[in-house]
N, C-alpha and C positions, 0 to 999 in steps of 0.2 A: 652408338650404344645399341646391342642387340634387344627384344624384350624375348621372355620365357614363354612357350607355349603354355596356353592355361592347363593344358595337358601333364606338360611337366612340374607346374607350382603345385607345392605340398597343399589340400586340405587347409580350409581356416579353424581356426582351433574350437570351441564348442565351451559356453558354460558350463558350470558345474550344476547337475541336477539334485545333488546329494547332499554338499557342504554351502551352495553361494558364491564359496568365497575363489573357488581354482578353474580352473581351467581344462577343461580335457584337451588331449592332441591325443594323435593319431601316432601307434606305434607296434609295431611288428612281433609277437609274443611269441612263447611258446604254449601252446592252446592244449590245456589235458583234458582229456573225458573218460569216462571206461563203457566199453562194449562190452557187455557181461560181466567174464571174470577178469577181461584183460584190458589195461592199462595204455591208450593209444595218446601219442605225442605230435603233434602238427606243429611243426616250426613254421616261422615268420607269416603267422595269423595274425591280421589286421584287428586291432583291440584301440579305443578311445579310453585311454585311461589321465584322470585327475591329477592335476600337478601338486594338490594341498590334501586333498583324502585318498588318495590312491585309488577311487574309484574306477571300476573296469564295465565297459558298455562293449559288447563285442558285435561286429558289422553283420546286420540280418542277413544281407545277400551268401554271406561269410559261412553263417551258422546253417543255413538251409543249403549249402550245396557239399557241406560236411554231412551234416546226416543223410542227403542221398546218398552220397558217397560211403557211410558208416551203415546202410542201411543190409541186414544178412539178405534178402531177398536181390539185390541190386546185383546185375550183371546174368541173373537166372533166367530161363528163359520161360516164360510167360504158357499159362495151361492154354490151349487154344478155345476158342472160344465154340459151345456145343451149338448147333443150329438151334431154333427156337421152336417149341414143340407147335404144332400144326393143330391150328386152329382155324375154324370156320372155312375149311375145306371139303367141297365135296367130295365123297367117296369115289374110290377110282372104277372106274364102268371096269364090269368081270371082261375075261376075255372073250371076243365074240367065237359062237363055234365053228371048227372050219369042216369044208366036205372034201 
């Protein structure tokens, strides 16, 4: 008999924080949120939803690499950074005169 890499076992399932009484498991959604005025769809977003209250807990790592990704700024490219103004420098000696 082969066993499963823990790699491939599904998640164990997770109490209910909301009713006590169910169970969350781990299941694949369709994830809405809106950017502005527009309406964005993420299929097979990982979500811990409740067996008995249908409670929905959606995966942090999940949510945080959506909003980089949702973010308007993301892929722009970055103001370059200005030198930092010159401080406690001494003044540059005049130029010496020549003959």
């Amino acid at each position: 008999m082969t066993e499963t890499p823990a790699a491939e076992q599904p998640p164990a399932p997770v109490p209910c924080d909301e009713c006590q009484a169910g169970v969350k498991h781990l299941h694949f959604i369709t994830y809405f949120t809106w950017l502005g005025d527009e309406l964005v769809m993420v299929p097979n977003f990982p979500a811990w939803i409740c067996d008995v209250c249908g409670r929905r807990d959606y995966d942090e790592k999940s949510i945080s690499w959506l909003t980089m990704l949702l973010n308007p700024d993301a892929g722009k490219p970055q103001k370059p950074m200005s030198a930092p103004p010159a401080r406690n420098r001494p003044p540059a000696a005049p130029p010496s005169p020549q003959s």
